[in-house]
C-alpha positions in Angstrom: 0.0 0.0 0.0 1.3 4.0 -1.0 1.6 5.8 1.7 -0.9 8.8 0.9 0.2 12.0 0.1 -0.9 14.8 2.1 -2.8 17.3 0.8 -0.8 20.8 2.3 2.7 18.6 1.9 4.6 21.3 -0.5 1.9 24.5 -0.8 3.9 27.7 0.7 0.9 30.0 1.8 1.2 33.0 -0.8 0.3 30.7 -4.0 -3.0 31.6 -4.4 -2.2 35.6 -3.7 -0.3 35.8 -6.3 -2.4 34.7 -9.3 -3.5 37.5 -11.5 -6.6 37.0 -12.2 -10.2 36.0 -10.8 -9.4 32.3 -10.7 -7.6 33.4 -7.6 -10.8 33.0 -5.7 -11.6 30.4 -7.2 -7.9 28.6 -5.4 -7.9 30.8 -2.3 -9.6 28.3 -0.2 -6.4 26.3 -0.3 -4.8 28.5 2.8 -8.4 28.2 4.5 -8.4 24.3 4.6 -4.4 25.2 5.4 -5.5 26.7 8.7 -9.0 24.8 9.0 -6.6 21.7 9.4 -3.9 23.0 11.6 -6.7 24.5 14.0 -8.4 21.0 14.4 -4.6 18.8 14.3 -6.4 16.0 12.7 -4.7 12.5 13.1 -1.9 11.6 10.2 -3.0 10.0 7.3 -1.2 6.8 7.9 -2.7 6.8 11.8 -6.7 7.4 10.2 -6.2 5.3 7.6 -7.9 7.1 4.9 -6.6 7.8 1.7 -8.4 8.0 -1.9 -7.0 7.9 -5.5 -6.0 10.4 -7.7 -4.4 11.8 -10.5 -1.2 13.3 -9.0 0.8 16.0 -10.4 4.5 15.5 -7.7 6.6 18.4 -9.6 6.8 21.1 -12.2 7.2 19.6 -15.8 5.8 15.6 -14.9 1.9 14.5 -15.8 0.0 13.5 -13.5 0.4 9.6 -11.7 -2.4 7.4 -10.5 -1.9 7.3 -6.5 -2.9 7.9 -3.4 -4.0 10.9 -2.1 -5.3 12.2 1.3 -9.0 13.0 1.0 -10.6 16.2 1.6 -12.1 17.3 5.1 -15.8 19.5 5.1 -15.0 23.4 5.3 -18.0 25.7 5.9 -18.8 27.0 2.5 -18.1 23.8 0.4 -19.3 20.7 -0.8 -18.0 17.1 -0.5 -18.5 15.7 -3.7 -17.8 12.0 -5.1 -16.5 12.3 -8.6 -17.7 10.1 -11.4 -16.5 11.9 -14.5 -13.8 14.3 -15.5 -12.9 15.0 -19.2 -9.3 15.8 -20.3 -9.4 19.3 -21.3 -6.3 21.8 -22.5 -7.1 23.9 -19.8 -6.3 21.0 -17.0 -3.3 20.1 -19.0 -1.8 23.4 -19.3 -2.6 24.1 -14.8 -1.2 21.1 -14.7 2.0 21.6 -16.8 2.1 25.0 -14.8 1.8 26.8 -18.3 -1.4 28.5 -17.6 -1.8 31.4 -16.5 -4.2 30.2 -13.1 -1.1 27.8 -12.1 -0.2 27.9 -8.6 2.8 26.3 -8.8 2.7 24.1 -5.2 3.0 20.5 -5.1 1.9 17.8 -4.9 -1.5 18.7 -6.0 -4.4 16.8 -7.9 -5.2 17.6 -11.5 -7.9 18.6 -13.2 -10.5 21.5 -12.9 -13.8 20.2 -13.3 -16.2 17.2 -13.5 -19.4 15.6 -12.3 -19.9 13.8 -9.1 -22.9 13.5 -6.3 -23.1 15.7 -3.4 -23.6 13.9 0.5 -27.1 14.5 0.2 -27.1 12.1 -3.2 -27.7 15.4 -5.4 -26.1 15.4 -9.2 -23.9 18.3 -9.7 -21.8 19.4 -12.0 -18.6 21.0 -10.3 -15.6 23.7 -11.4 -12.9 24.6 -9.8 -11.8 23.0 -6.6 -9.1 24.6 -4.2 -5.7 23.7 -4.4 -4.3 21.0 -4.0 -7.9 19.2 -4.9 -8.8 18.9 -7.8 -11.6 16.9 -10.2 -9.4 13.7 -11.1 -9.7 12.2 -7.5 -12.1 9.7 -6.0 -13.4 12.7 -3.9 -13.1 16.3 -3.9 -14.2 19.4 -2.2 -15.7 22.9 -4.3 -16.8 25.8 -2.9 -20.9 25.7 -2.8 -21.2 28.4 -5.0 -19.1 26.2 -8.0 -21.6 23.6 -7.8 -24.4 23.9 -10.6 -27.0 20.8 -10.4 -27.7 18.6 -13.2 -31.0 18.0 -15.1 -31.5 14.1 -15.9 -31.8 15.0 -19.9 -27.7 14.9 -19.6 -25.6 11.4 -18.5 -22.2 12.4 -16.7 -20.0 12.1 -19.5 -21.6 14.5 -21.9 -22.0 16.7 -19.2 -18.3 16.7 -18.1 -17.0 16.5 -21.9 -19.0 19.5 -23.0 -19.4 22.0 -19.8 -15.7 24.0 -20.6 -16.0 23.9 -24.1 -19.8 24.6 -24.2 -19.0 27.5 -21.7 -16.0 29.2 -23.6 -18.0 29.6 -26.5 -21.7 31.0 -24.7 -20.2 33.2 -22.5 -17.6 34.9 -25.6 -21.2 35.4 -27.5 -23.4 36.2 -24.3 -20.9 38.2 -22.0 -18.0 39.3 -24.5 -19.7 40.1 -28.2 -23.2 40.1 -26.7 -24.7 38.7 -29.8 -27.6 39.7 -30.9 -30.4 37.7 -32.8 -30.0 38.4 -36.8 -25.7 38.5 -36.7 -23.2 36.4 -38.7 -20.6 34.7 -36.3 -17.5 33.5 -37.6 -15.8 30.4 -35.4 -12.1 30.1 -36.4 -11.4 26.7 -35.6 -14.5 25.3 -35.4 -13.2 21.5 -36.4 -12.0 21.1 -32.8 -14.1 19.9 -29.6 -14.7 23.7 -28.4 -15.4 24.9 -31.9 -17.9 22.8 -33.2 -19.9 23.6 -29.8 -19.2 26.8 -30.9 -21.1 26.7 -34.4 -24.2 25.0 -32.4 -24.3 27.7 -29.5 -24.1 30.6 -32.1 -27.3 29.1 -33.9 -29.1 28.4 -30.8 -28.5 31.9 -29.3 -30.3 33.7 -32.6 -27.2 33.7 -35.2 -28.5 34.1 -38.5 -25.4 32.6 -40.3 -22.3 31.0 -39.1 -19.0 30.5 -41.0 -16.7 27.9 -39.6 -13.3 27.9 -40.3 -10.6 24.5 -40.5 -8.0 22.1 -41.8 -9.9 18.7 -41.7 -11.7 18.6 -44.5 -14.1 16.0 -43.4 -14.6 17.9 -40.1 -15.7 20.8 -42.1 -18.2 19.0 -44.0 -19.5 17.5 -41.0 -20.2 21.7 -39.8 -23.2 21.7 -42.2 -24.9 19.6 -39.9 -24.2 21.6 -36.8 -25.6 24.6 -38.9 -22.1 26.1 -40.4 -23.6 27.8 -43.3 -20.6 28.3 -45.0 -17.0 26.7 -44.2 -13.3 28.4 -45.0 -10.2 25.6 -45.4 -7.4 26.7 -43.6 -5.6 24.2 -45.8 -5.4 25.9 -48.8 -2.1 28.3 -49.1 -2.1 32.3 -47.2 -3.5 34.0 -50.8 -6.4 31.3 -50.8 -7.2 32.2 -47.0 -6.8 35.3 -47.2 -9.2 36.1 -50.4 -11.6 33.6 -48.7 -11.8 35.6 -45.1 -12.1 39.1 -47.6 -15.1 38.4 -49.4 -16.7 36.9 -46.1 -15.9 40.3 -44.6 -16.8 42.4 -47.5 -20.3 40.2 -46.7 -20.7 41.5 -43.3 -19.3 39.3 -40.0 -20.4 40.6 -36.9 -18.5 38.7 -34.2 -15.6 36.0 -34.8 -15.0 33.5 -32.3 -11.1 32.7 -32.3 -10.1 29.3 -31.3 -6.3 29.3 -32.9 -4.8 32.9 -32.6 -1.6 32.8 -35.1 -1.6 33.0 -38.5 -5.4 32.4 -39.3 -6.1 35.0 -37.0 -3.7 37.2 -38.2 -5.4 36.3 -41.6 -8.8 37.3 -40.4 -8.3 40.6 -38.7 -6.8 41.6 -42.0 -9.5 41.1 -44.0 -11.8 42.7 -41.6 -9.6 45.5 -41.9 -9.8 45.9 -45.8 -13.6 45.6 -45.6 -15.5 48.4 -47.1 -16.1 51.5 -44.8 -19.8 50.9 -44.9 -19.2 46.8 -43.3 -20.5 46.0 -40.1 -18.2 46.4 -37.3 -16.1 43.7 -36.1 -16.2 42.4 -32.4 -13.5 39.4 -32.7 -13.4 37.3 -29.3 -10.0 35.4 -28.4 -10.6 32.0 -27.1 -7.8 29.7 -27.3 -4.5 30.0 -29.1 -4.1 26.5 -30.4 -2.1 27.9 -33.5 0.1 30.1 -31.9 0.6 31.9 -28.6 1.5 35.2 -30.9 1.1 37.4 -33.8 2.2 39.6 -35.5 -0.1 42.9 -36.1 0.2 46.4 -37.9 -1.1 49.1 -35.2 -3.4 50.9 -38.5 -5.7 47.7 -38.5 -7.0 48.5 -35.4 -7.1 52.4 -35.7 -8.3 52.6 -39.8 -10.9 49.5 -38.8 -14.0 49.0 -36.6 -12.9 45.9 -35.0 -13.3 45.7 -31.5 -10.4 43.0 -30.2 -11.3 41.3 -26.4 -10.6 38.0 -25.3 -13.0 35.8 -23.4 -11.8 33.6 -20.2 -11.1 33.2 -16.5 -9.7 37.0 -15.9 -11.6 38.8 -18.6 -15.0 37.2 -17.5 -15.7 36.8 -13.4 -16.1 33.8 -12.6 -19.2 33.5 -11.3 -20.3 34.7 -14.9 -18.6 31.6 -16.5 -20.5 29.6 -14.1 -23.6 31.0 -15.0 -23.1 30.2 -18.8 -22.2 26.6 -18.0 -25.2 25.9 -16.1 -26.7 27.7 -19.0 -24.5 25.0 -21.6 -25.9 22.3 -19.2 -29.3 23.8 -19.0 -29.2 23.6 -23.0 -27.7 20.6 -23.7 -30.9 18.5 -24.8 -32.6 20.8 -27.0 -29.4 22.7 -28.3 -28.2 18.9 -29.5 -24.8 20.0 -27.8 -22.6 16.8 -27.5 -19.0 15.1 -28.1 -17.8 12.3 -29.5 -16.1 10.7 -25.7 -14.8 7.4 -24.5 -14.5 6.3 -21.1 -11.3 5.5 -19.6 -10.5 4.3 -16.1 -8.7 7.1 -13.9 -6.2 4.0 -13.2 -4.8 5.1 -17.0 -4.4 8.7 -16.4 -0.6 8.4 -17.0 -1.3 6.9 -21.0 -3.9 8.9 -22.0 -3.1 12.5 -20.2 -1.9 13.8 -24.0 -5.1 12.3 -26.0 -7.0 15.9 -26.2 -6.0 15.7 -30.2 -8.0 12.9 -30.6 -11.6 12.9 -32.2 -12.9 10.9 -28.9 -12.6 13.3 -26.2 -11.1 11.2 -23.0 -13.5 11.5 -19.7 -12.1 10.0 -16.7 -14.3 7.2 -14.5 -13.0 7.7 -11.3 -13.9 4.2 -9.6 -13.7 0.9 -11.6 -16.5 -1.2 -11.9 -17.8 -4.1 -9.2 
């Protein structure tokens, strides 16, 4: 038998204070279950007995291990939960690589940000952001009361851990960022991934009259029609190609582009928006992700001779209660929206294999306990 790790084992007290953005709320609790534990001087680990499993991340740089972990205590204001899905998601790769910007850089800690479990009381919830070092890829895991969002039965744990982040990056860009309005064209760069091809749904379901999706599988693209893309741009083809393709799009009218990649096909769409006619629609481009490039580079007149309005969209620029709300709203959706992805169960026992699988076209979500 491991010997469990325990949970403060590593986490110097200023962590949390010095993230730079809202998510630091969100972690904060980590030096009140610090203090709630050293007021009570619970027994050892080893002396209780009690440990759990979990994904483990042990130092900067490693993916996360299947082990033992020392389970969460109550603490007024949160909820015991026992987990029974958590999908693989860039955003709990990159906290728990440390390359995000919400890292808090103690150790050990568990991975992963959010999931779907059952409350004490036997209520389904689905859960966000536990405080360090918890986290969603453990048998059990604690989550401030307020991050909990209950689940309708129209949704099974899987979909509902596999689409709440992606679902939610995408409703609350259009709801809180670009505040679409019924009638607009949306444009979703990268709409061939997981996040993206929410995307194209949610646009359609919140009143957008067309949607352009943008790609490099061609068979993913094709696939968009479906989803309601009513018109699709290959990324594949060379820069001219692109770029002509984005032009007379934006000589068209877009109102709002969702942006998925950053990089070059970014780059590639704010100039064309930028060359459209004086008498186009403004521009209200939303940056998402930056799956094709953390950078770009971009002439200072697009901006001032345009009327693109350039924000991103995410934990920071959005509060977080905010986000919440548009994942319960994702959730709340879900059935008649058609919002789903492709998954496949794997056993949290296989964390270690399948912690770099998020390129796949079966999005991973975690089982916590095996079956029997």
């Amino acid at each position: 038998m491991h010997r469990a790790i325990p949970r403060a084992a590593g986490w110097p007290a200023p962590a949390a204070q010095r993230l730079p953005c809202a998510w630091a709320r969100a972690v904060a609790g980590a030096s009140e279950i610090r203090e709630a534990r050293r007021s009570r001087e619970p027994a050892a680990p080893d002396e209780q007995g009690a440990s759990m499993k979990a994904a483990v991340v042990h130092r900067a740089g490693e993916r996360p291990t299947y082990a033992e972990f020392e389970p969460p205590r109550a603490l007024p204001g949160h909820r015991l939960i026992d987990v029974s899905a958590s999908a693989l998601s860039r955003l709990a790769q990159a906290r728990a690589s440390g390359a995000h910007y919400s890292s808090t850089g103690g150790f050990p800690f568990v991975a992963g940000v959010d999931g779907v479990g059952r409350l004490d009381d036997g209520r389904r919830v689905y859960f966000f952001g536990p405080p360090a070092p918890f986290g969603a890829l453990a048998e059990r895991t604690l989550v401030p009361a307020a991050q909990c969002i209950p689940l309708p039965d129209s949704i099974d744990d899987a979909t509902a851990a596999a689409i709440a982040i992606p679902g939610m990056s995408s409703w609350a860009a259009l709801t809180e960022r670009a505040r679409l309005a019924a009638g607009e064209t949306v444009l979703v760069n990268g709409a061939t991934g997981a996040s993206g091809r929410l995307a194209v749904r949610i646009a359609k379901h919140l009143g957008a009259a067309s949607v352009i999706a943008t790609g490099r599988n061609a068979h993913a693209l094709d696939a968009l029609s479906s989803a309601g893309a009513d018109a699709t741009i290959s990324l594949a083809q060379d820069d001219e190609q692109v770029a002509r393709a984005f032009e007379a799009h934006f000589r068209a009218g877009v109102d709002v582009v969702l942006d998925y990649l950053w990089g070059v096909s970014a780059r590639a769409a704010l100039l064309a928006a930028a060359k459209a006619p004086q008498q186009a629609r403004p521009v209200r481009f939303v940056q998402i992700g930056t799956i094709g490039g953390a950078d770009l580079p971009l002439p200072g007149a697009v901006l001032r001779a345009s009327a693109i309005t350039l924000m991103g969209s995410g934990l920071g620029s959005i509060a977080l209660p905010r986000l919440l709300n548009a994942a319960r709203a994702v959730l709340g959706a879900a059935c008649e929206a058609r919002l789903r992805i492709d998954t496949r169960t794997v056993p949290l026992a296989d964390v270690d294999a399948h912690w770099g699988d998020t390129g796949s076209t079966l999005r991973p979500v975690f089982t916590m306990r095996a079956p029997g």
